[in-house]
GUVEXDO-874765 format. One line per field, with one value per atom (N, C-alpha, C): residue in one letter; chain; atom name; z negated, y negated, x negated. Coordinates in steps of 0.2 Angstrom, whole numbers. Each point is the difference from the previous one (the first is absolute). Layout:
// residues N
res: c(a,...)
chain: c(A,...)
atom: c(CA,...)
c3: c(Z,...)
c2: c(Y,...)
c1: c(X,...)
//
This chain:
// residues 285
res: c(x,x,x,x,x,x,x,x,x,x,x,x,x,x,x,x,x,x,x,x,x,x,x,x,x,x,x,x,x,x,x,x,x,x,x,x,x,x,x,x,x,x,x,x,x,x,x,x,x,x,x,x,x,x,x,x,x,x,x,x,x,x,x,x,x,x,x,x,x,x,x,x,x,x,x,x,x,x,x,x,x,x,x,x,x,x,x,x,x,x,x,x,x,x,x,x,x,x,x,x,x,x,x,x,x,x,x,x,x,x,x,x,x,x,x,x,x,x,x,x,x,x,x,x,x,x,x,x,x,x,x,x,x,x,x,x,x,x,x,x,x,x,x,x,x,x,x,x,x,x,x,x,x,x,x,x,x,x,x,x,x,x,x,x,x,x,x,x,x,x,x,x,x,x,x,x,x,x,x,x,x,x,x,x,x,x,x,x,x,x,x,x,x,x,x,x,x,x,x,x,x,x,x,x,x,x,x,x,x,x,x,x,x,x,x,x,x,x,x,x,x,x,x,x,x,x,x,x,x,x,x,x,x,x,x,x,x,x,x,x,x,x,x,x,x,x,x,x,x,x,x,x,x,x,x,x,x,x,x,x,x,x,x,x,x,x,x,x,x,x,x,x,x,x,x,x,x,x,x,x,x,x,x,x,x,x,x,x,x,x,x,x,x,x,x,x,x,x,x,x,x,x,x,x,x,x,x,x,x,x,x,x,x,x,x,x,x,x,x,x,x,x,x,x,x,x,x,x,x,x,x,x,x,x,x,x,x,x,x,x,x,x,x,x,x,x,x,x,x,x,x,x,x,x,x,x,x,x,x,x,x,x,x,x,x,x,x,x,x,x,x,x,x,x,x,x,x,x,x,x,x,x,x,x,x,x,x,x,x,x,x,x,x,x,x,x,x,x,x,x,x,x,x,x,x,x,x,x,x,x,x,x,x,x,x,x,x,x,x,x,x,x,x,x,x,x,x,x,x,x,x,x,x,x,x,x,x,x,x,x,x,x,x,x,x,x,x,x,x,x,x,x,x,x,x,x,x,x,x,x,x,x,x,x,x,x,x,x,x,x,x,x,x,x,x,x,x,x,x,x,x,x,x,x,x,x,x,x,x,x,x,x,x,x,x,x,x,x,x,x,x,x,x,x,x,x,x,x,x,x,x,x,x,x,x,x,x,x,x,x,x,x,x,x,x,x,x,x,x,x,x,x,x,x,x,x,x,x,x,x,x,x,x,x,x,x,x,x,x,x,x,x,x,x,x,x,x,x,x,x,x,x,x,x,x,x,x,x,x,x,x,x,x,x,x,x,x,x,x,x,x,x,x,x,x,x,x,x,x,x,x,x,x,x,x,x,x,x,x,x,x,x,x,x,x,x,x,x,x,x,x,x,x,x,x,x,x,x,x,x,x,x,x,x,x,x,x,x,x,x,x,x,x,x,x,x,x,x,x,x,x,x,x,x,x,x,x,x,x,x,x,x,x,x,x,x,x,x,x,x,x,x,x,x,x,x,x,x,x,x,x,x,x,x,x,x,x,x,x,x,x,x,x,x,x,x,x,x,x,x,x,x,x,x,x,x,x,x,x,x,x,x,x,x,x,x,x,x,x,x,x,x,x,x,x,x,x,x,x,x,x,x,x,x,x,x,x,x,x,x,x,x,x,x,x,x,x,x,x,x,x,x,x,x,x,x,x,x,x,x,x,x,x,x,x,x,x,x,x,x,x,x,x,x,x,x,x,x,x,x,x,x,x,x,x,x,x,x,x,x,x,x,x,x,x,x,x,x,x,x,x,x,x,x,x,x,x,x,x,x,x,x,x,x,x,x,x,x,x,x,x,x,x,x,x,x,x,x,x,x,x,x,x,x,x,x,x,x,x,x,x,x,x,x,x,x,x,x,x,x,x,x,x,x,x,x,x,x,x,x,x,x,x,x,x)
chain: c(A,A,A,A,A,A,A,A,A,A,A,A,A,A,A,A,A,A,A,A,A,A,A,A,A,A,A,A,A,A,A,A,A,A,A,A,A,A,A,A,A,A,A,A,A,A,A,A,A,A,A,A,A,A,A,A,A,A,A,A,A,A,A,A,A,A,A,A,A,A,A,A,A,A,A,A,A,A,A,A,A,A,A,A,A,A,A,A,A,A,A,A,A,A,A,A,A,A,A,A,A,A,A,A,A,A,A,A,A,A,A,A,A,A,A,A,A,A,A,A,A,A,A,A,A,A,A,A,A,A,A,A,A,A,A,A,A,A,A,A,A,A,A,A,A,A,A,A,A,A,A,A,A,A,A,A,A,A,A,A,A,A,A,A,A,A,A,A,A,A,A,A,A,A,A,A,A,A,A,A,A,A,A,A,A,A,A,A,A,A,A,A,A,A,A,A,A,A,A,A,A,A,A,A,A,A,A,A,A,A,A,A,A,A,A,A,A,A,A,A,A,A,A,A,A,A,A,A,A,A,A,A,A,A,A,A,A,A,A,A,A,A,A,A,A,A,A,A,A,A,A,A,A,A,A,A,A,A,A,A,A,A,A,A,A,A,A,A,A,A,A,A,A,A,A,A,A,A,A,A,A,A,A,A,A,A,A,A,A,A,A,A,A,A,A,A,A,A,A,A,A,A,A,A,A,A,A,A,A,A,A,A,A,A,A,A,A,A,A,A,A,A,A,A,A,A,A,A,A,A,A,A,A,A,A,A,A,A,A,A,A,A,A,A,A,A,A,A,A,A,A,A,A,A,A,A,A,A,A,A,A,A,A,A,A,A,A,A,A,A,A,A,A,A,A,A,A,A,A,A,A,A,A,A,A,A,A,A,A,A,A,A,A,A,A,A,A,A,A,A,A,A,A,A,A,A,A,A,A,A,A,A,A,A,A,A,A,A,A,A,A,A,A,A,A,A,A,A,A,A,A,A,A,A,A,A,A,A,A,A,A,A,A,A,A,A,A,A,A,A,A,A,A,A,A,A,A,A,A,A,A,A,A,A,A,A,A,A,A,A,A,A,A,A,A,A,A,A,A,A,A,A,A,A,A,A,A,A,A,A,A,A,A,A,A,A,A,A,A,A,A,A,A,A,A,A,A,A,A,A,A,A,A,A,A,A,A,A,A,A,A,A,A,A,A,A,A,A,A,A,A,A,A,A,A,A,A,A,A,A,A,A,A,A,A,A,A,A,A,A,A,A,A,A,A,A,A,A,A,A,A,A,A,A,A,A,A,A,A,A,A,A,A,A,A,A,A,A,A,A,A,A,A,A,A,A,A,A,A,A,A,A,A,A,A,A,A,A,A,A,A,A,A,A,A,A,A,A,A,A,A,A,A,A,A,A,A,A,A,A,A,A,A,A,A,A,A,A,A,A,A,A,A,A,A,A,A,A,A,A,A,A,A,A,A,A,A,A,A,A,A,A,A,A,A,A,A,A,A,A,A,A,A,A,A,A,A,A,A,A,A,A,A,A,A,A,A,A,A,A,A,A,A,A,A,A,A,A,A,A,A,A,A,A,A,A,A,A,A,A,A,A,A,A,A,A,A,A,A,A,A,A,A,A,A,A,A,A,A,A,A,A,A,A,A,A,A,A,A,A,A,A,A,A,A,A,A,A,A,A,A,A,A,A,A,A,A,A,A,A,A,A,A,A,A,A,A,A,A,A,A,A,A,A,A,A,A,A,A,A,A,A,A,A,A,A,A,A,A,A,A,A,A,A,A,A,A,A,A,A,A,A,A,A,A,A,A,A,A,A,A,A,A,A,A,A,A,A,A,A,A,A,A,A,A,A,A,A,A,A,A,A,A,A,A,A,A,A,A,A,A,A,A,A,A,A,A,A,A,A,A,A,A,A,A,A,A,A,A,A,A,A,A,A,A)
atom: c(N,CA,C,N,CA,C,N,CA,C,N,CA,C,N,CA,C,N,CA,C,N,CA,C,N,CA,C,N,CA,C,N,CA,C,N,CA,C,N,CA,C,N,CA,C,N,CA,C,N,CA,C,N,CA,C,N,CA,C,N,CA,C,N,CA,C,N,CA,C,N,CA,C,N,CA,C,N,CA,C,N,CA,C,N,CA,C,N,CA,C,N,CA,C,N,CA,C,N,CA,C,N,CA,C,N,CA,C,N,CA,C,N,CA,C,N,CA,C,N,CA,C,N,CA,C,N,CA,C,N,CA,C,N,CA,C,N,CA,C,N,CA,C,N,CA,C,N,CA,C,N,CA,C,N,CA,C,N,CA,C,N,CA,C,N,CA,C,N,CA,C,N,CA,C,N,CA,C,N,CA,C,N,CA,C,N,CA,C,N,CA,C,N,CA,C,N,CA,C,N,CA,C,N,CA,C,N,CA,C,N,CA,C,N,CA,C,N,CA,C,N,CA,C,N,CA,C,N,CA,C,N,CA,C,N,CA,C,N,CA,C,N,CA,C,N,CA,C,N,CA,C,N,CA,C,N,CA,C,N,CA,C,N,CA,C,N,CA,C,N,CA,C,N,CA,C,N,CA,C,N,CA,C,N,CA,C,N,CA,C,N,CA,C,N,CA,C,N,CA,C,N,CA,C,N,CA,C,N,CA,C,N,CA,C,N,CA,C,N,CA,C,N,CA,C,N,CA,C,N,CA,C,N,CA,C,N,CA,C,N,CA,C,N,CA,C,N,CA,C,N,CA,C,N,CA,C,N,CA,C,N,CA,C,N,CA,C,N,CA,C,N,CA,C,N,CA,C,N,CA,C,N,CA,C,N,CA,C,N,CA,C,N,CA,C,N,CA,C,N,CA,C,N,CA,C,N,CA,C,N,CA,C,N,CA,C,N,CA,C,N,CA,C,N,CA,C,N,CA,C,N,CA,C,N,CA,C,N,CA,C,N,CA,C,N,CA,C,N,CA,C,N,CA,C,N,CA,C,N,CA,C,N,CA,C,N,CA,C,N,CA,C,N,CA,C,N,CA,C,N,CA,C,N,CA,C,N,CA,C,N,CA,C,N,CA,C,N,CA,C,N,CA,C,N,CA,C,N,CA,C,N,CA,C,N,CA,C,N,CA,C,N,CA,C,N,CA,C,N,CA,C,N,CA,C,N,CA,C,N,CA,C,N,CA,C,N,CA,C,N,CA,C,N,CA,C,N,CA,C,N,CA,C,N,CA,C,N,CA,C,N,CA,C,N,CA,C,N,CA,C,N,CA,C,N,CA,C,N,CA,C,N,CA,C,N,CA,C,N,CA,C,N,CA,C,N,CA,C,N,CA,C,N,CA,C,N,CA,C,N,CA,C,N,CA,C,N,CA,C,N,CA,C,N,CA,C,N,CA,C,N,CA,C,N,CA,C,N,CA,C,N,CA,C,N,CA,C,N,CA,C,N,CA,C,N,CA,C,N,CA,C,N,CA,C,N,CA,C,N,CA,C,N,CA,C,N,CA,C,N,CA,C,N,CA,C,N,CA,C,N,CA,C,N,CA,C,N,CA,C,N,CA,C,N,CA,C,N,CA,C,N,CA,C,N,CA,C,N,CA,C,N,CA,C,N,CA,C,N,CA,C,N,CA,C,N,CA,C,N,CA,C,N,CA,C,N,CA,C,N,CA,C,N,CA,C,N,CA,C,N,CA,C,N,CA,C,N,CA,C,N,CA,C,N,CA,C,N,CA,C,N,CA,C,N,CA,C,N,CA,C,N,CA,C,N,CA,C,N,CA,C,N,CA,C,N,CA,C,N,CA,C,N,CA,C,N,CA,C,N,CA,C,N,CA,C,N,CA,C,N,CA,C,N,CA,C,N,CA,C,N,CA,C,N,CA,C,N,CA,C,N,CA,C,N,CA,C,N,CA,C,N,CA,C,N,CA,C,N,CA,C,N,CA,C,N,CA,C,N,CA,C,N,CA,C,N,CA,C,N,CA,C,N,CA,C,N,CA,C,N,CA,C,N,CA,C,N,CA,C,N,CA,C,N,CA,C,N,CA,C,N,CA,C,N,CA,C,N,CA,C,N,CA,C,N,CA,C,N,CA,C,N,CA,C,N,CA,C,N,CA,C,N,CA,C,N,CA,C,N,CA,C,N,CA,C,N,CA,C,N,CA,C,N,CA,C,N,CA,C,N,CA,C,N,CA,C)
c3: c(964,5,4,-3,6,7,3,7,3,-4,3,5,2,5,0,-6,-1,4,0,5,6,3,7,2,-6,2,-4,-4,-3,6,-3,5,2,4,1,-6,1,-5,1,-6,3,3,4,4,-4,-5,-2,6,-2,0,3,7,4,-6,-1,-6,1,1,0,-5,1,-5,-3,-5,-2,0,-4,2,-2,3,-2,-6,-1,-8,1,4,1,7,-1,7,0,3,0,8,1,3,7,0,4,1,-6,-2,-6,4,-6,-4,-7,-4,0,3,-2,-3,-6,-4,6,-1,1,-6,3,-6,5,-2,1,-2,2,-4,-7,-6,-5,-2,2,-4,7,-8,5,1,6,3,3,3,3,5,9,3,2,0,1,9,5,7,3,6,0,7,1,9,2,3,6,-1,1,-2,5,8,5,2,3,3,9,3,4,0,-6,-1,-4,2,-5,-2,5,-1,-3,-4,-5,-2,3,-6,-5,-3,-7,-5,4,-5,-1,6,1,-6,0,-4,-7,-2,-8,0,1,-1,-1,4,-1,-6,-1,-5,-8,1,-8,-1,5,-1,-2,3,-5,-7,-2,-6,-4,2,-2,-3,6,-1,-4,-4,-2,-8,-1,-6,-3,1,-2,-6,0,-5,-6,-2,-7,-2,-9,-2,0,2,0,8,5,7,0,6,3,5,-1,3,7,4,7,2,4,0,8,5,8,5,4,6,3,2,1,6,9,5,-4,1,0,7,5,9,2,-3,2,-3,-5,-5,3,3,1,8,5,4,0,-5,-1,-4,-4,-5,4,-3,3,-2,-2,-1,-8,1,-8,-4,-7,-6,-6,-6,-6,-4,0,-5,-7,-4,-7,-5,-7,-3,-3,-1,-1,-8,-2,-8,-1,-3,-2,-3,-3,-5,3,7,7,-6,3,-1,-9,-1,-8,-1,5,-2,0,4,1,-7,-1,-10,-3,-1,-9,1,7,-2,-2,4,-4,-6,-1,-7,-7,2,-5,0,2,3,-5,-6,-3,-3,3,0,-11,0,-8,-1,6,-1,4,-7,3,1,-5,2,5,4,8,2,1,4,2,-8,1,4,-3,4,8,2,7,2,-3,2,1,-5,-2,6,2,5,8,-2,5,5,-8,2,1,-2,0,9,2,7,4,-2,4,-1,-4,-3,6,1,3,9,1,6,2,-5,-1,4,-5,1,6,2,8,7,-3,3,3,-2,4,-5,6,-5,3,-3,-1,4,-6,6,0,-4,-1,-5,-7,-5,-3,-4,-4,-2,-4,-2,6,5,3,5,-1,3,-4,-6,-4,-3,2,-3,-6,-3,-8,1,1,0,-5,2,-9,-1,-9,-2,1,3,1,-4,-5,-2,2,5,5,6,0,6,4,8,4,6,1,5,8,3,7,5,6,8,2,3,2,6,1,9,0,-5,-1,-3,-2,-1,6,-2,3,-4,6,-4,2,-6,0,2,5,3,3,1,6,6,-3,5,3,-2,3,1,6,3,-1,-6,-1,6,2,7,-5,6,-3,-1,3,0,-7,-5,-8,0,-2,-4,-6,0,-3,-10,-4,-8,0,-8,-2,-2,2,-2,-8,-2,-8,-3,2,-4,2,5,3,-6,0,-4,3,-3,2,6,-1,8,7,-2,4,5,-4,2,-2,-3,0,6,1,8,-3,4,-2,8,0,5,6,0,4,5,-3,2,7,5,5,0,5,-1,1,4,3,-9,-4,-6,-4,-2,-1,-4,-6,-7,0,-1,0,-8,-2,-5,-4,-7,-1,-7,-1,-8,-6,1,-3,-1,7,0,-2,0,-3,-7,-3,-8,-3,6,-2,-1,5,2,-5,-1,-9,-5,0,-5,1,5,2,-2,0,1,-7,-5,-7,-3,4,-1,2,5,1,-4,-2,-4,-8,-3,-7,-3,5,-2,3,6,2,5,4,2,7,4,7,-1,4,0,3,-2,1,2,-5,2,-9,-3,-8,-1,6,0,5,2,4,4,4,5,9,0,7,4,-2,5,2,7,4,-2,0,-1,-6,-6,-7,-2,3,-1,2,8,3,-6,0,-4,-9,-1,-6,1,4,3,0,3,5,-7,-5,-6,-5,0,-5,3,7,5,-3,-5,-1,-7,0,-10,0,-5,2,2,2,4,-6,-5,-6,-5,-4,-6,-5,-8,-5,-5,2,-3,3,-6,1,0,-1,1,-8,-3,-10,3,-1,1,-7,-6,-7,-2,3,-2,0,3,5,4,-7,3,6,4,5,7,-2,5,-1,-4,-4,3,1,1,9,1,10,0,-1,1,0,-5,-1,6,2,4,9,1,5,2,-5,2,1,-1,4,6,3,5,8)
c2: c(-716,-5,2,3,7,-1,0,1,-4,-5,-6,-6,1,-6,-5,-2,-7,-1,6,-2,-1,1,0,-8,0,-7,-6,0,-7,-2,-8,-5,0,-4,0,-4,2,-3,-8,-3,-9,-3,-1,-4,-5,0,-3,-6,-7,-5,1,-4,2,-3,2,0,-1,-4,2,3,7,4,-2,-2,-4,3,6,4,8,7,6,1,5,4,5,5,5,6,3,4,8,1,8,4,6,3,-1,-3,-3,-6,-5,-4,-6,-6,-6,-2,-3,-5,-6,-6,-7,-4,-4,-6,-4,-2,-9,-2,-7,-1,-2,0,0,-7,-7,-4,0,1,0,8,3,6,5,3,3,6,3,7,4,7,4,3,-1,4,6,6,6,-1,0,2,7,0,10,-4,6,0,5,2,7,2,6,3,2,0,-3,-4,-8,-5,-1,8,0,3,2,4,-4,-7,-4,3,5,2,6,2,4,2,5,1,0,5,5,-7,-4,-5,-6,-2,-2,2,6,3,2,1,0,-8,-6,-7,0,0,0,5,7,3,-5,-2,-5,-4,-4,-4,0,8,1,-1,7,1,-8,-3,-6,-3,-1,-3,3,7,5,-3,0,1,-9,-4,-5,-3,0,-3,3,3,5,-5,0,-6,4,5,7,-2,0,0,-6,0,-8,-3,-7,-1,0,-2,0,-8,-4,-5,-1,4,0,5,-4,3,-6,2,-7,6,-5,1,-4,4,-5,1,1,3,-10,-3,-8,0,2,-3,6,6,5,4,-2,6,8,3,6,4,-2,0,2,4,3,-4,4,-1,-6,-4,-2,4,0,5,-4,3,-3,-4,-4,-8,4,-3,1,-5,-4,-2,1,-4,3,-1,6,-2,1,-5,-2,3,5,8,5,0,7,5,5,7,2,6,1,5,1,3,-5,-6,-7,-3,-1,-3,2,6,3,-1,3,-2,-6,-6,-7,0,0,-2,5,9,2,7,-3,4,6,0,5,5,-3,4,2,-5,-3,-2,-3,-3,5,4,6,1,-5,-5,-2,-2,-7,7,4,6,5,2,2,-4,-7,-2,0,-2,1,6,6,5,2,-3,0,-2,-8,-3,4,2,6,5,4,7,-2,-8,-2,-3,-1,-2,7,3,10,0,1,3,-2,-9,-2,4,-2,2,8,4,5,2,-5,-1,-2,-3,0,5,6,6,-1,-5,-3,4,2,2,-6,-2,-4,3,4,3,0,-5,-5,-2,1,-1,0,-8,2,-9,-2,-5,-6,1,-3,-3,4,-3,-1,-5,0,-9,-3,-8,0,-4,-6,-7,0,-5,-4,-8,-2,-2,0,-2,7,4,7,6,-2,6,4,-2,4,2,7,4,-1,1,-1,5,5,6,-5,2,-4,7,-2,3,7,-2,6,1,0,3,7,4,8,4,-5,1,3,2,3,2,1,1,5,5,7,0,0,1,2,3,3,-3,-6,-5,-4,-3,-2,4,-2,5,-5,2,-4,2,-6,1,9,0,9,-2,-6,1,-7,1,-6,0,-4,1,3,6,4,-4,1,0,-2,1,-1,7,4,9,-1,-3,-1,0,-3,2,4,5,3,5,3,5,8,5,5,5,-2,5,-5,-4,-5,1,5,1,9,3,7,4,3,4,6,3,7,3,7,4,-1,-4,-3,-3,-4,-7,4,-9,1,-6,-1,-4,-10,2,-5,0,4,-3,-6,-6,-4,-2,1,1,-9,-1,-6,-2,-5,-3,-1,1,-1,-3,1,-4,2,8,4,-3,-1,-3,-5,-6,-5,-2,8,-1,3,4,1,-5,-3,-4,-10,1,-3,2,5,5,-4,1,-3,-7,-4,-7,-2,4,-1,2,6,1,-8,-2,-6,-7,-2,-3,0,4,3,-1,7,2,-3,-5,-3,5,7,4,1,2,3,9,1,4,6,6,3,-2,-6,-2,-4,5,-3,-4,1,-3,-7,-2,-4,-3,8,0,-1,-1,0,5,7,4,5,-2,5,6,2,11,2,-5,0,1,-6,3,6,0,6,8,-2,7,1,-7,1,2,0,-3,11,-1,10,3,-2,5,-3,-5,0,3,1,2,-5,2,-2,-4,0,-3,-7,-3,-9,-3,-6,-3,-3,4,-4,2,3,4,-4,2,-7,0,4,1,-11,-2,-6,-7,2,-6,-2,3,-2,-2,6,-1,0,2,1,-4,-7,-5,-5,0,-4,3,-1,3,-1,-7,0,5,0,3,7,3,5,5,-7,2,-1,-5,2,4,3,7,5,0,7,-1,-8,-1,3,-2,1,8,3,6,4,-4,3,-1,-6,-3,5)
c1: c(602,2,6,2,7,-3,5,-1,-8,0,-7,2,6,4,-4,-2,-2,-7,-4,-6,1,4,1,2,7,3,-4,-5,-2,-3,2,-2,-6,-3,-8,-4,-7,-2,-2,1,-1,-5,-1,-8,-4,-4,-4,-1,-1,-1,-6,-4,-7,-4,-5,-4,-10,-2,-8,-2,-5,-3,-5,-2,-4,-7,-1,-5,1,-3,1,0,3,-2,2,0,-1,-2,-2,1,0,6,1,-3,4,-3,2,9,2,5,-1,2,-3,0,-4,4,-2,4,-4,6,-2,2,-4,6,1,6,3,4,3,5,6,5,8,1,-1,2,-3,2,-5,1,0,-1,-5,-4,-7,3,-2,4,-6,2,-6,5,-2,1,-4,5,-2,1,-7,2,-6,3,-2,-3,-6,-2,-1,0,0,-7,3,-9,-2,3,-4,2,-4,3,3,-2,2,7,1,8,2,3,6,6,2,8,1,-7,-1,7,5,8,-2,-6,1,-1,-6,0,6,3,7,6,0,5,-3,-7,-4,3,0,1,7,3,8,2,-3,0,-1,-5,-2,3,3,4,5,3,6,2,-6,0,-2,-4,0,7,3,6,5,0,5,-3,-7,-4,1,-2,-1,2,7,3,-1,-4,-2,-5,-1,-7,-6,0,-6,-1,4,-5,-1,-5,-3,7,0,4,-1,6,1,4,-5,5,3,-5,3,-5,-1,-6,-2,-5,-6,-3,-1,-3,-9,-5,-5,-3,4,-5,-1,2,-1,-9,2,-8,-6,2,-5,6,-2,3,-1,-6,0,5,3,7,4,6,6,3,8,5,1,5,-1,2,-6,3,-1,3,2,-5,4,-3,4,-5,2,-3,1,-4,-8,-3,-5,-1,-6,-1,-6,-3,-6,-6,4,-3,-2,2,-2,3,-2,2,-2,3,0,-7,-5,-7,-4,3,-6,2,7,1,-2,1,-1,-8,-5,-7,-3,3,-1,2,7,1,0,1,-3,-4,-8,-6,2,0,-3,7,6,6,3,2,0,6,5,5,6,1,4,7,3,7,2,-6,3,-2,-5,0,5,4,7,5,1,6,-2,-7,0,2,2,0,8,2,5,7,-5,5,-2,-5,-3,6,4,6,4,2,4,2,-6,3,-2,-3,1,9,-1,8,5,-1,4,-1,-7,0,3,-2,4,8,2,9,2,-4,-1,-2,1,-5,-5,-4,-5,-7,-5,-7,-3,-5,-5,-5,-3,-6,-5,-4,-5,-2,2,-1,-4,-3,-7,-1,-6,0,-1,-2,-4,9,5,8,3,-2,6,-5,5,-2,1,-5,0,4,5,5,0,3,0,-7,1,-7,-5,4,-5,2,5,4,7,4,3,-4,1,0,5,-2,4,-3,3,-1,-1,-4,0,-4,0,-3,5,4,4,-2,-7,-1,-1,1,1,7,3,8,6,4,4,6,7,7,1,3,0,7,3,8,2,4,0,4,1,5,-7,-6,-5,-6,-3,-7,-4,-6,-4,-7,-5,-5,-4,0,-6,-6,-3,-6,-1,1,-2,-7,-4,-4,0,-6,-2,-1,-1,1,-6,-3,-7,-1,-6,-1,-1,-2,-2,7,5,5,8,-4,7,0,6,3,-5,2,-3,2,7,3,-1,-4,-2,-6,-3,-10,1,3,-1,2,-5,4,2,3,5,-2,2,-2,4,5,6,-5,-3,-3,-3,-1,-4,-5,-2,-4,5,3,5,6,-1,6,-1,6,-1,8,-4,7,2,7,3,-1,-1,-1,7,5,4,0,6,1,-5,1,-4,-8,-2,-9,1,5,-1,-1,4,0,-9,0,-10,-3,2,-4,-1,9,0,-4,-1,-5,-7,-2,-7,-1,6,0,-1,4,-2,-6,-3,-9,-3,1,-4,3,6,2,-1,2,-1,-6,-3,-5,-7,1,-6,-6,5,-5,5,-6,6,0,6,0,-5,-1,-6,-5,-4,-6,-2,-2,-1,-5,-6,-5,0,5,2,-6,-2,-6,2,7,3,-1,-3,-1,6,0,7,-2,-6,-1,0,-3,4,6,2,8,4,-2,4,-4,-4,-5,7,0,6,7,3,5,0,-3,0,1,-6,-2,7,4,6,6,0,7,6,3,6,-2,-2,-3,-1,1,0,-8,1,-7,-6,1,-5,-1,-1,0,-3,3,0,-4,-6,-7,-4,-2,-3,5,7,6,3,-4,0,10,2,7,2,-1,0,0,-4,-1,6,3,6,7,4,5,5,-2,4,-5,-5,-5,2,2,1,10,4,5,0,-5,0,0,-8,-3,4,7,4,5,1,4,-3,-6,-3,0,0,-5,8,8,7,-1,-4,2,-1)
//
């Protein structure tokens, strides 16, 4: 990106059209998603609330929002991320909502851990799995070339676009520009622990209790690794028994240190050479 000039000076982003929400479809930790439609096209705003209501002027939140936006607006045009079409105020339709944040299209197929279980429970269509994976590095890569990490990475932020066979990277509330001409906010929200890298969680004798490792390109590509265990192979990462349990995992996680999040006893990879050639690819990752 040489110098980055261009983040500084692009223009703002364009004001979505006032919009009623039609109803929720999502909620986070500190921000909701709701369809509407735009005229004839269905869309999803992303809007954020303070996590105290007596603190509106939350900066750290103020500048996390301005931060997404950005990245937002740098990523878009790639056919691998979610689109970006402006900003949408929803403080009309709910006064406890802040600042407006990104409207984007919506897509019918939700996330690529909600597709593949409806449309192939038993993990059989190992073709559409790869190419979803495929269009997967494809839009890393780009975000990449943007010094931008992600952050976040995993099935549950990447849409089924389309008839549900393009992937499309989405949620940049964890992302950040690695430059040194931009200060991204210090306080991000934190990753998912089931798919951080391992210098992410490993303490070394440096460590205090206040140490807290920044997430990089590096974690991202771990974290692609994991994406392909839940993709490919139809399991999450360090959890074979897919029992949901947080001490399970961390108990796997401690005993592999550095070693990948799965081991390929039970994944009849013999059987299936594309399953066969993730796996050699995963276990670089």
């Amino acid at each position: 990106m040489g110098d980055c000039n261009h983040i500084s000076s692009h223009p703002p982003p364009p004001a979505a059209p006032s919009f009623p929400p039609q109803y929720p479809l999502a909620r986070g930790g500190r921000a909701d998603i709701y369809c509407g439609m735009l005229e004839t096209r269905k869309v999803v705003a992303k809007t954020f609330r303070p996590l105290d209501q007596e603190r509106r002027d939350d900066t750290d939140l103020q500048l996390a929002i301005e931060n997404e936006i950005r990245i937002r607006r740098l990523l878009h045009t790639h056919p691998h991320i979610t689109s970006f079409i402006g900003i949408a105020s929803m403080v009309d339709f709910d006064p406890k909502y802040l600042a407006p944040g990104p409207v984007s299209d919506h897509h019918l197929h939700g996330d690529l851990k909600k597709y593949l279980y409806v449309t192939d429970p038993h993990v059989a269509n190992h073709r559409m799995r790869l190419k979803l994976l495929l269009d997967t590095i494809r839009g890393i890569a780009y975000i990449h070339s943007q010094r931008i990490v992600h952050g976040d990475l995993k099935a549950q932020n990447i849409l089924a676009a389309g008839d549900g066979e393009v992937a499309k990277i989405c949620y940049f509330g964890s992302s950040a520009i690695e430059c040194a001409c931009y200060a991204h906010p210090e306080n991000r929200p934190a990753g998912t622990p089931r798919w951080y890298s391992p210098e992410l969680w490993i303490s070394t004798k440096e460590d205090d209790d206040d140490t807290e490792r920044s997430r990089t390109q590096q974690s991202d590509i771990w974290a692609f690794g994991c994406v392909t265990l839940e993709v490919q192979m139809g399991m999450m990462p360090w959890d074979p028994f897919h029992k949901g349990s947080q001490h399970g995992t961390m108990s796997r996680q401690q005993r592999a240190g550095t070693g990948p999040p799965a081991n390929a006893e039970g994944l009849e990879l013999g059987e299936h050479p594309i399953k066969q050639r993730v796996w050699n690819m995963m276990v670089q990752c």
